[in-house]
VOPAGU-2260 file (C-alpha; in pm, 1 decimal, decimal comma):
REM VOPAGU-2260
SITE   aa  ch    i         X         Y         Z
SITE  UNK   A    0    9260,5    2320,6   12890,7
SITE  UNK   A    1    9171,3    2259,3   13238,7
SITE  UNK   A    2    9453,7    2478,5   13430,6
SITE  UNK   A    3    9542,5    2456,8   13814,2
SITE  UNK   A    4    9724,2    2744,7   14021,8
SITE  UNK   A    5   10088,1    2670,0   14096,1
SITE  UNK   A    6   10242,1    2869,2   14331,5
SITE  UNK   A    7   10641,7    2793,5   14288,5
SITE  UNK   A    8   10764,8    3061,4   14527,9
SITE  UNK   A    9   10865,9    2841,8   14788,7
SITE  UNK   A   10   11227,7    2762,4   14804,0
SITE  UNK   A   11   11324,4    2414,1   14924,0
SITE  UNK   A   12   11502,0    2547,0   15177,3
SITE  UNK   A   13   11284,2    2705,3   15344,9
SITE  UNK   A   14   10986,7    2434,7   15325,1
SITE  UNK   A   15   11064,4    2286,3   15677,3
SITE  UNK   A   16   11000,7    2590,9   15865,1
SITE  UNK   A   17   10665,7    2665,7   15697,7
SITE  UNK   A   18   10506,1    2385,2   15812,9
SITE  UNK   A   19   10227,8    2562,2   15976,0
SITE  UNK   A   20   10183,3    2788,6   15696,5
SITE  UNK   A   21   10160,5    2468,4   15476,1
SITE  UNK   A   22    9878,3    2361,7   15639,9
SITE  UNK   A   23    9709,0    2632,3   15613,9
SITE  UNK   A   24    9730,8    2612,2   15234,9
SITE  UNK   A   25    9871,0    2944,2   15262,1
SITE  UNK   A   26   10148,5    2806,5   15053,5
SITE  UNK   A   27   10268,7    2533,9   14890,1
SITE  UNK   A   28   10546,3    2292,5   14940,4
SITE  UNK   A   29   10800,5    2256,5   14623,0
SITE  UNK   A   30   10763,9    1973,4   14477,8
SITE  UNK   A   31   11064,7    1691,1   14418,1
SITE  UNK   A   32   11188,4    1552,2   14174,3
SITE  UNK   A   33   11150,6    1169,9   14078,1
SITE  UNK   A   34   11400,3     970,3   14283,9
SITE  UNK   A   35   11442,9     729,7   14000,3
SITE  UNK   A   36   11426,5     724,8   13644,7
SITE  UNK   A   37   11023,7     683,0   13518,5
SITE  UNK   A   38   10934,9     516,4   13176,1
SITE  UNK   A   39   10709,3     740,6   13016,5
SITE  UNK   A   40   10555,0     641,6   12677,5
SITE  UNK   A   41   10433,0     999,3   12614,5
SITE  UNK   A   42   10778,3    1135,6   12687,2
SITE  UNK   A   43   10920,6     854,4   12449,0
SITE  UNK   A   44   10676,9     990,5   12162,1
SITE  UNK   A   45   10734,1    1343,8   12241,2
SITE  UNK   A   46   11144,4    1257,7   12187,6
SITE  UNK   A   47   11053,4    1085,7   11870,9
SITE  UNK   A   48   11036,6    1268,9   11542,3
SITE  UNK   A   49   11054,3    1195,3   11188,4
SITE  UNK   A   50   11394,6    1352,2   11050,1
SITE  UNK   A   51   11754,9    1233,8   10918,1
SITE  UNK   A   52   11920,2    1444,0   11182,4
SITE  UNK   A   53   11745,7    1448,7   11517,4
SITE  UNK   A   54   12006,9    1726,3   11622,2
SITE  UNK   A   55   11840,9    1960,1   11413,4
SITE  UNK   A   56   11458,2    1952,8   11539,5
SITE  UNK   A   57   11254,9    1997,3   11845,4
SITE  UNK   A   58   10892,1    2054,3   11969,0
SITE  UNK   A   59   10693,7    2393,9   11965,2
SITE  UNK   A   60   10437,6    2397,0   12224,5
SITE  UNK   A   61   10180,0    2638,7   12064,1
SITE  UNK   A   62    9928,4    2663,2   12373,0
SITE  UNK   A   63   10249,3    2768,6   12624,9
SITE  UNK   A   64   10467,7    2969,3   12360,9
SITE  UNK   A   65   10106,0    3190,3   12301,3
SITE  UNK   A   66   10143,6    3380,3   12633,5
SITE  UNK   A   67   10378,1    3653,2   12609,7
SITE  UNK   A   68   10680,2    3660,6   12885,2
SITE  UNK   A   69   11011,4    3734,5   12672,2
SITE  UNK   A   70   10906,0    4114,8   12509,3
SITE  UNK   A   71   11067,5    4341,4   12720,0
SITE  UNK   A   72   11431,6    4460,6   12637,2
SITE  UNK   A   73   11682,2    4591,0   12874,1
SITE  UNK   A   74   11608,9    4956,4   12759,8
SITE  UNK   A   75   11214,6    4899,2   12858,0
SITE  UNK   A   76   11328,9    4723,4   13194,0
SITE  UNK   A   77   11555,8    5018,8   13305,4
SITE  UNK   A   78   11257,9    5245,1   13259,0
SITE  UNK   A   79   11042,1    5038,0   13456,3
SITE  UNK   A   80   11318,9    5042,3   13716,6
SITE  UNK   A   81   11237,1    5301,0   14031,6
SITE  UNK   A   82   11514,6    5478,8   14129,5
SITE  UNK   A   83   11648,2    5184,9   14422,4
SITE  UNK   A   84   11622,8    4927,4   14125,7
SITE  UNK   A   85   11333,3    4792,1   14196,7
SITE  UNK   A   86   10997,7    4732,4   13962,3
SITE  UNK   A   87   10634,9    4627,7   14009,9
SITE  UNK   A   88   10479,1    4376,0   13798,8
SITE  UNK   A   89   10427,8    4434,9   13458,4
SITE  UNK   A   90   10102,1    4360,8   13305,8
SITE  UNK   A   91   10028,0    4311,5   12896,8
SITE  UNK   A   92    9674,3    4238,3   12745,6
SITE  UNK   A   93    9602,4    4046,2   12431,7
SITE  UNK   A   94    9338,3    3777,2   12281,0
SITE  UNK   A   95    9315,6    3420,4   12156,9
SITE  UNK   A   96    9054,2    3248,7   12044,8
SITE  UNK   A   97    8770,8    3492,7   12123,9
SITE  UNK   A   98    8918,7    3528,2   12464,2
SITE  UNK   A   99    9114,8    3778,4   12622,0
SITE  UNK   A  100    9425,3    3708,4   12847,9
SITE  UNK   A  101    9623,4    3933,6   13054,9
SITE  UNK   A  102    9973,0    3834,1   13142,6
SITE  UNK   A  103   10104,3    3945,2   13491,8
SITE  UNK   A  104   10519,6    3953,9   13478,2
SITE  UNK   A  105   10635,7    3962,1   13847,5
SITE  UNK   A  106   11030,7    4021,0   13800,1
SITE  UNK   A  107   11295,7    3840,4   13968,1
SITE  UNK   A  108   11478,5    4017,2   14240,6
SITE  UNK   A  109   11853,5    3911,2   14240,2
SITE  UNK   A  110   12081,5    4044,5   14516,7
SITE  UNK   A  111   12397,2    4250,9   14346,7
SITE  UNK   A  112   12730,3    4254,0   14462,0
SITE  UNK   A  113   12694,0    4537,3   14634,8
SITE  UNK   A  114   12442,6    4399,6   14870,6
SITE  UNK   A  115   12122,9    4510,4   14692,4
SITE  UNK   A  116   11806,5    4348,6   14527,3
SITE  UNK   A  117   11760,4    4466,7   14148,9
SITE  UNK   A  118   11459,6    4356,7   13968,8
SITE  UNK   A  119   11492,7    4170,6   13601,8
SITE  UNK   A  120   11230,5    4057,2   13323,2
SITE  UNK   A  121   11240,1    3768,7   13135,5
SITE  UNK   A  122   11459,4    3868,7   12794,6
SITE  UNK   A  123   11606,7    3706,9   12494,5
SITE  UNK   A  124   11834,0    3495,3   12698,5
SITE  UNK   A  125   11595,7    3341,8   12900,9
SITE  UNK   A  126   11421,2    3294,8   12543,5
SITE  UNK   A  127   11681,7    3135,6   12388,1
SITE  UNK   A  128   11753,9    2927,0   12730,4
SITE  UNK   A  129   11391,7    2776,0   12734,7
SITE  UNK   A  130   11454,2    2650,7   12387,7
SITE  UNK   A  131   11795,5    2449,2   12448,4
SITE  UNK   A  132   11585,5    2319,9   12782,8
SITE  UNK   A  133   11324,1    2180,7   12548,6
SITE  UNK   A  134   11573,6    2042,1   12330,2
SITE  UNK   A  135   11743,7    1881,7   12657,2
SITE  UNK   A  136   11420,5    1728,6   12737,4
SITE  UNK   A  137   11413,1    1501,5   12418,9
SITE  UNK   A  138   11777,7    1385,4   12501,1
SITE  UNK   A  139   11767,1    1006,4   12660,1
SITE  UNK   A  140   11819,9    1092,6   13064,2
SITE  UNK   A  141   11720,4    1400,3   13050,3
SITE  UNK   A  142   11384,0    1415,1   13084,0
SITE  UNK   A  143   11155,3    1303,4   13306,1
SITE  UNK   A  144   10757,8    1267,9   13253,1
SITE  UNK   A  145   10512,8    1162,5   13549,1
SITE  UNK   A  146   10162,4    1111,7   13282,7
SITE  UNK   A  147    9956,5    1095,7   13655,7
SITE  UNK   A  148   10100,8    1391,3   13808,8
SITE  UNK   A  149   10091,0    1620,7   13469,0
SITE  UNK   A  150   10495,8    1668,2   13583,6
SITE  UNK   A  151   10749,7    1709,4   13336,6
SITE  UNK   A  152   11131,9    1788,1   13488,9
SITE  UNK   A  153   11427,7    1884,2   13278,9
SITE  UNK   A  154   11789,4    1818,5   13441,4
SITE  UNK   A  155   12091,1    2049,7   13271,0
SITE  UNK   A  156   12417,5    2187,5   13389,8
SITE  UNK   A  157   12569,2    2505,2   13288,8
SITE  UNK   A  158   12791,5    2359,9   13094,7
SITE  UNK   A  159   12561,3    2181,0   12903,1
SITE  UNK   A  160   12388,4    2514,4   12842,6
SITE  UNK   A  161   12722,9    2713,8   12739,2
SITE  UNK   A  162   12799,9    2451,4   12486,7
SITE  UNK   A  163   12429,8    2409,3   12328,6
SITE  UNK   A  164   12413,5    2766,5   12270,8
SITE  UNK   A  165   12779,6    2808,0   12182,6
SITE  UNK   A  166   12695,7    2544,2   11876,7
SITE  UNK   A  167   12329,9    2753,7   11784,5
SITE  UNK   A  168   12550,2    3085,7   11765,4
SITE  UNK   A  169   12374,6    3220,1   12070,1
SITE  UNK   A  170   12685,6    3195,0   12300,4
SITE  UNK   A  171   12665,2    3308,6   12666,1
SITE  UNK   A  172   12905,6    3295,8   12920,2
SITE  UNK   A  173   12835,0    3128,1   13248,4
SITE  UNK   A  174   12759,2    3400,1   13440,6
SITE  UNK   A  175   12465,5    3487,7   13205,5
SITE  UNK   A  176   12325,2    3184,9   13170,5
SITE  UNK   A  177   12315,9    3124,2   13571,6
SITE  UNK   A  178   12171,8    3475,2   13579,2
SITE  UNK   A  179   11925,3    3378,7   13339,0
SITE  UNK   A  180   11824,4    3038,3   13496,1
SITE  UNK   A  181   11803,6    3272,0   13824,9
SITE  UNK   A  182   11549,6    3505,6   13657,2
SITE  UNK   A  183   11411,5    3211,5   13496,3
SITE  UNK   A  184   11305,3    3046,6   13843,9
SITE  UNK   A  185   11221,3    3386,9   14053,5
SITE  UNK   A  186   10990,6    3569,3   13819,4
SITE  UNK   A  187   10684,9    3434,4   13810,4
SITE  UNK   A  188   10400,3    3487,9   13582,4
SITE  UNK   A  189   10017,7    3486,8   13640,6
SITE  UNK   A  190    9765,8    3426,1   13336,4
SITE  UNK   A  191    9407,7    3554,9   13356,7
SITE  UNK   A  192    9161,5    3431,8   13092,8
SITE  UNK   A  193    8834,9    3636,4   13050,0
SITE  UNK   A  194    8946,5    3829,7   13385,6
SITE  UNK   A  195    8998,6    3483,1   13631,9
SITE  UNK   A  196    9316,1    3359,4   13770,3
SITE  UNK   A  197    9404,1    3023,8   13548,0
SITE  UNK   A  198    9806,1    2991,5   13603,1
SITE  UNK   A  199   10045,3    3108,3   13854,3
SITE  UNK   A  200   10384,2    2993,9   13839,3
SITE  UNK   A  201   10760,1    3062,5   13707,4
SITE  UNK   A  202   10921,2    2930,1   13385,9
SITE  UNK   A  203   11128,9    2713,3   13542,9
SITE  UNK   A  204   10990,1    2622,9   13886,8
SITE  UNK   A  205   11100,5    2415,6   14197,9
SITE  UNK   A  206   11500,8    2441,6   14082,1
SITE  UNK   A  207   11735,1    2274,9   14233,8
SITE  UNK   A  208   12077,2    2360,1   14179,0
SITE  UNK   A  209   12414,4    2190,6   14212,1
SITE  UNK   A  210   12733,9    2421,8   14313,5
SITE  UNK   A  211   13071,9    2368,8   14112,7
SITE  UNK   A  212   13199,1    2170,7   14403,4
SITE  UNK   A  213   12975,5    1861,5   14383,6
SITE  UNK   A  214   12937,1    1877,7   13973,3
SITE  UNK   A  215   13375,5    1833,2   14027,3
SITE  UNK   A  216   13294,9    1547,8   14246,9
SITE  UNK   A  217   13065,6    1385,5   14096,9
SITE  UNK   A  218   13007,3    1481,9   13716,4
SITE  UNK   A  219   12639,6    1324,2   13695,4
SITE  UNK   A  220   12538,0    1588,8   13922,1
SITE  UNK   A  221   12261,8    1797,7   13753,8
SITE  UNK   A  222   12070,9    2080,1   13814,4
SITE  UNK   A  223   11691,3    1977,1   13795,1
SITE  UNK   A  224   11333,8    2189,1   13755,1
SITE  UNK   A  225   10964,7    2134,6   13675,4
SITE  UNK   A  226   10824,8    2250,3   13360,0
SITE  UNK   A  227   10531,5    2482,6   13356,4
SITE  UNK   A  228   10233,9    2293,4   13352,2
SITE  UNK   A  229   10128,7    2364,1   12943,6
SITE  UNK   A  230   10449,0    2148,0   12868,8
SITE  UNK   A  231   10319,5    1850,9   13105,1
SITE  UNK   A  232    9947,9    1896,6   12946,0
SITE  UNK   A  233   10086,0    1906,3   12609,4
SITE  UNK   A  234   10262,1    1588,7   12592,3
SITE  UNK   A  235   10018,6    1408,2   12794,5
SITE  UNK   A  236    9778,6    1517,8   12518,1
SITE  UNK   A  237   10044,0    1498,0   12233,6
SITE  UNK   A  238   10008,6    1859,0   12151,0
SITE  UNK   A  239   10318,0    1925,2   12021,9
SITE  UNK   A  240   10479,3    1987,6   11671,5
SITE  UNK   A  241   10793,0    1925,8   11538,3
SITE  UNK   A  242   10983,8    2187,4   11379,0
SITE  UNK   A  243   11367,3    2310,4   11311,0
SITE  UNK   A  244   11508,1    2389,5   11617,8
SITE  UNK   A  245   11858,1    2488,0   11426,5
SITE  UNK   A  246   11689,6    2728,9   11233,2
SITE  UNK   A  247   11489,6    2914,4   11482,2
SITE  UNK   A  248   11837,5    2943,2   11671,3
SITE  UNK   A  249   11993,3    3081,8   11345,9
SITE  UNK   A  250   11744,1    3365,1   11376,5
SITE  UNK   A  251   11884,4    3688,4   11514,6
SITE  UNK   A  252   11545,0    3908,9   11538,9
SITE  UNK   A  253   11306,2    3773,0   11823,3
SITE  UNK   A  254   11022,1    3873,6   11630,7
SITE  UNK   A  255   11154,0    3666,3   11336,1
SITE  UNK   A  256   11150,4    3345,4   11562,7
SITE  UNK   A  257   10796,5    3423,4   11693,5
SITE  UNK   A  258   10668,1    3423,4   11294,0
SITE  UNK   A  259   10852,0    3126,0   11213,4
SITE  UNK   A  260   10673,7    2960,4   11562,3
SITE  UNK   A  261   10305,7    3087,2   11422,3
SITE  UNK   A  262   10390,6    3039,0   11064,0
SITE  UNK   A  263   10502,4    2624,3   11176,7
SITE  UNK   A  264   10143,7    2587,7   11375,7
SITE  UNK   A  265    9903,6    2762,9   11216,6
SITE  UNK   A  266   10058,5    2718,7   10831,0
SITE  UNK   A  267   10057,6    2318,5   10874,3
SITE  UNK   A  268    9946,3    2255,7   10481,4
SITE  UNK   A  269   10205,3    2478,5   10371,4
SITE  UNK   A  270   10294,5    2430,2    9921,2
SITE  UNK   A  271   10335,5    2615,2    9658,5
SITE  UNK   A  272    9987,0    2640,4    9542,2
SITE  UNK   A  273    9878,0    2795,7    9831,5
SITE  UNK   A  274   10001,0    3130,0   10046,6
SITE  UNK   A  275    9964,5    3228,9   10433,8
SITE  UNK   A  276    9868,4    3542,7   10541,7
SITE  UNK   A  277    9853,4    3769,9   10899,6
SITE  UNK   A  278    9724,1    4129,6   10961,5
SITE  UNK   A  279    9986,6    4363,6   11162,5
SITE  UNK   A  280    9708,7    4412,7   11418,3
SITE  UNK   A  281    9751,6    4039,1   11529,8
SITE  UNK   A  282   10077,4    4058,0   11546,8
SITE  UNK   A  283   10098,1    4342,0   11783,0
SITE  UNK   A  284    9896,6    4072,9   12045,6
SITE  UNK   A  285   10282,5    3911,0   12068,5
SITE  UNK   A  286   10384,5    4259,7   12269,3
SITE  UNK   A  287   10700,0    4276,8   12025,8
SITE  UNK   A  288   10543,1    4586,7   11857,3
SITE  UNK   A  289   10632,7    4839,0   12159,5
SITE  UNK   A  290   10766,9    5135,8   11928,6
SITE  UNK   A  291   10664,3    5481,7   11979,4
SITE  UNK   A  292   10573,7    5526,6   11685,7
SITE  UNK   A  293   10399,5    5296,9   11379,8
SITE  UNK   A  294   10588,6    5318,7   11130,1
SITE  UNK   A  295   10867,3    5188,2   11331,9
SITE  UNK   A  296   10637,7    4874,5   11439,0
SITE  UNK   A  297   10594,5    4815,8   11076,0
SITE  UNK   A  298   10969,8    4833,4   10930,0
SITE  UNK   A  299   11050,9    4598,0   11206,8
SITE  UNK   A  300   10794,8    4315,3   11033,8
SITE  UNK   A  301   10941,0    4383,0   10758,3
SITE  UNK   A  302   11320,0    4365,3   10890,0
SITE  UNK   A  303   11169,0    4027,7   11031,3
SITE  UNK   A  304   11017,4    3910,5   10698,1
SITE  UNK   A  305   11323,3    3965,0   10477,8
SITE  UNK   A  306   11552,1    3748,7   10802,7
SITE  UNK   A  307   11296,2    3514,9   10734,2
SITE  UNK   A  308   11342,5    3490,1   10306,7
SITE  UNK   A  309   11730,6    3532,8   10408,7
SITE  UNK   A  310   11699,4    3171,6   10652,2
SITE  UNK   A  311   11490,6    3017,1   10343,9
SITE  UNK   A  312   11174,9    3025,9   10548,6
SITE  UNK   A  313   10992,9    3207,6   10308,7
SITE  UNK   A  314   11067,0    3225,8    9944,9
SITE  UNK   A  315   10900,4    3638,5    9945,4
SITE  UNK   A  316   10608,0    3816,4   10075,5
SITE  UNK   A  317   10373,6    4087,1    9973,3
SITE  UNK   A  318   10251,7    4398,4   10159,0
SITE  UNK   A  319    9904,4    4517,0   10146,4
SITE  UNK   A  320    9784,4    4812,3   10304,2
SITE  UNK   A  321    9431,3    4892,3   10449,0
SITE  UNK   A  322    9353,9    5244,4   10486,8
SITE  UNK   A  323    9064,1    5463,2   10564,1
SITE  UNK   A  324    9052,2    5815,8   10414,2
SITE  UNK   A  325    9459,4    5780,3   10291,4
SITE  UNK   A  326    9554,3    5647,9   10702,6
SITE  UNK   A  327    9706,6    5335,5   10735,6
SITE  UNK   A  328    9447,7    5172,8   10998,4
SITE  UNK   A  329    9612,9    4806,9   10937,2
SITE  UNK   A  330    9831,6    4601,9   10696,4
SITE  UNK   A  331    9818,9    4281,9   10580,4
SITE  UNK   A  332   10142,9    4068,5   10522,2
SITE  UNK   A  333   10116,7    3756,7   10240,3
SITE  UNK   A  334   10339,5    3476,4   10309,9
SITE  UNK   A  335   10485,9    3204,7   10025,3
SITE  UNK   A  336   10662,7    2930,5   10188,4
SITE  UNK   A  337   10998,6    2816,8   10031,0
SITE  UNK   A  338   11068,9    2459,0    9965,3
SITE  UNK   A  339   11260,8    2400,5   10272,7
SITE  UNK   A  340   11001,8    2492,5   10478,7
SITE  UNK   A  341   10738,7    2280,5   10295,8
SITE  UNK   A  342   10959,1    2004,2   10346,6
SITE  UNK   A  343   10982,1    2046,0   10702,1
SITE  UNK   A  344   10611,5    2123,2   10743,2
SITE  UNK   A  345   10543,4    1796,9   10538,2
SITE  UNK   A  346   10784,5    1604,4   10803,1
SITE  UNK   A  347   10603,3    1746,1   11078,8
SITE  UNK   A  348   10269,8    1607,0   10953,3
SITE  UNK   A  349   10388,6    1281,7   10910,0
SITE  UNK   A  350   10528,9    1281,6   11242,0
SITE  UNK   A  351   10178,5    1392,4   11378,1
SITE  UNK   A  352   10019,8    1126,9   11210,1
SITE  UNK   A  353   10304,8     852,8   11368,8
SITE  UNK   A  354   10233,5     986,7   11677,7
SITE  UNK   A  355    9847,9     970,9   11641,8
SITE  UNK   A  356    9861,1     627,0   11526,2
SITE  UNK   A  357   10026,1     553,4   11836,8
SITE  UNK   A  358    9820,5     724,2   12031,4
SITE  UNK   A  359    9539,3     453,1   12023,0
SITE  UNK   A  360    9806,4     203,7   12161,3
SITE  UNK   A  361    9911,8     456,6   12459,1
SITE  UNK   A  362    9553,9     509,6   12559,5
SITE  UNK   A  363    9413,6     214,2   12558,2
SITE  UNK   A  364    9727,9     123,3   12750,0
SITE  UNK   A  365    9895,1    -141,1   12516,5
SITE  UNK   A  366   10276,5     -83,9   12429,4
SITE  UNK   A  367   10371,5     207,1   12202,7
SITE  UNK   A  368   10532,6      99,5   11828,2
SITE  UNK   A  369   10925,5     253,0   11796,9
């Protein structure tokens, strides 16, 4: 994927009086919005999916969802505090694809009430948040898509929020979710492949917000961000895949929903004739194995693997361990799909298939089939 930097860290505020910094390319202008709505036939096909209840699914975007940024918990970002609550970035190594990839985590520094700046990570919440987002994107309005620019925008309000994850069992008051979106759109993350700079940018970048005053005034106000840019590449390239979004909400152990993500792109042929299997070593890449000690790493795959049998993911699994000289130097973890999931898998190929077929219409710039 050919990458650009995006440096997000600019609030619109305070554009006008950088002028002269701007043009030194010293930084970067946010970027607006559309002014008006934008038909996009690659956002139509990424809203698209082949179901009975589009309530129920959503898109996984395997090439943005890799890169770690949602590991640490509160317990592991109080330690990383210093003593004035403040933190320095927080790097975590891992490989794809014969490469290696270090994520940089810069954390967002959010005045308190009592006057000063305390540093937060990216958590669960702002997991959890990023989902509903997606989800919001596929909603008619609610999107936008600019193909030319690689620009995908999202526009939400806190209610909106509140009552999505109020439905998915993941409620949050309003308080947390505007902290979230705040941590959300301040941290920023920087992706190195192979040692080189690729990506620079936050998770939800160049926010604009609306205060309770003008949503009261005029309801169709909406908050509005930018995408990262893997979202924009993806459907521009239609690499996306549809999966249940219902049932990753249902799932109360984060590394349960990253499984179910890698088990939904990389187990795509999924029956009953055939199994899936993963080594504990690769899993550790995710950065969700951070226990002092192994054998706690290991009972919490297997606290993940029996949520997943529980939410009819997977009908079982086996465990296989690989040892040298009676030590445990890796295990491997067999997967056998249940019928649900086959279902869903065989849904999401079909839809893959739609959406390739209509691909040769939207490239060749002729009117996409509904």
């Amino acid at each position: 994927m050919d990458t650009q930097l995006i440096d997000s860290t600019i609030t619109r505020n305070s554009v006008k009086k950088l002028n002269v910094r701007c043009q030194s390319h010293k930084y970067k202008p946010v970027k607006n919005p559309p002014d008006k709505f934008i038909k996009s036939a690659q956002l139509d096909l990424f809203s698209q999916f082949v179901t009975n209840d589009k309530s129920v699914v959503s898109n996984t975007v395997e090439i943005w969802e890799n890169i770690p940024k949602y590991f640490l918990t509160e317990r592991q970002v109080k330690k990383l505090r210093s003593a004035d609550g403040l933190a320095e970035p927080y790097e975590w190594n891992y490989s794809e694809k014969n490469n290696n990839f270090t994520v940089r985590l810069q954390p967002a520094l959010i005045k308190q009430a009592n006057g000063k700046y305390k540093a937060f990570f990216p958590g669960i919440t702002e997991e959890i948040i990023e989902e509903a987002l997606k989800k919001f994107l596929t909603i008619q309005n609610h999107g936008l898509h600019e193909p030319e620019k690689v620009e995908t925008w999202v526009r939400f309000s806190l209610s909106m929020l509140h009552r999505e994850l109020k439905e998915q069992g993941r409620q949050r008051n309003r308080n947390e979710i505007k902290h979230a979106i705040d941590v959300m759109s301040l941290s920023i993350i920087t992706l190195f492949k192979n040692s080189k700079e690729i990506w620079k940018g936050s998770i939800l970048q160049d926010l604009l917000t609306v205060g309770r005053e003008e949503y009261l005034a005029d309801s169709s106000s909406l908050h509005v961000c930018r995408l990262p840019l893997f979202i924009s590449h993806a459907i521009n390239q239609l690499e996306y895949r549809q999966f249940n979004y219902k049932r990753l909400m249902s799932c109360d152990e984060q590394l349960t929903r990253w499984i179910y993500k890698r088990l939904i792109n990389r187990y795509r042929q999924a029956n009953v004739m055939n199994n899936y299997h993963f080594m504990h070593s690769s899993l550790k890449e995710s950065a969700l194995l951070l226990q002092n000690r192994e054998t706690d790493n290991r009972k919490k795959v297997i606290s993940a693997l029996k949520e997943l049998v529980n939410k009819n993911i997977i009908n079982k699994y086996e465990v296989q361990e690989v040892k040298k000289k009676r030590i445990i130097c890796d295990v491997k973890y067999i997967i056998f799909p249940s019928n649900e999931f086959i279902s869903e898998q065989k849904a999401a190929n079909k839809r893959s298939n739609v959406i390739e077929g209509n691909s040769v219409n939207l490239f060749t710039g002729q009117s996409v089939n509904k």
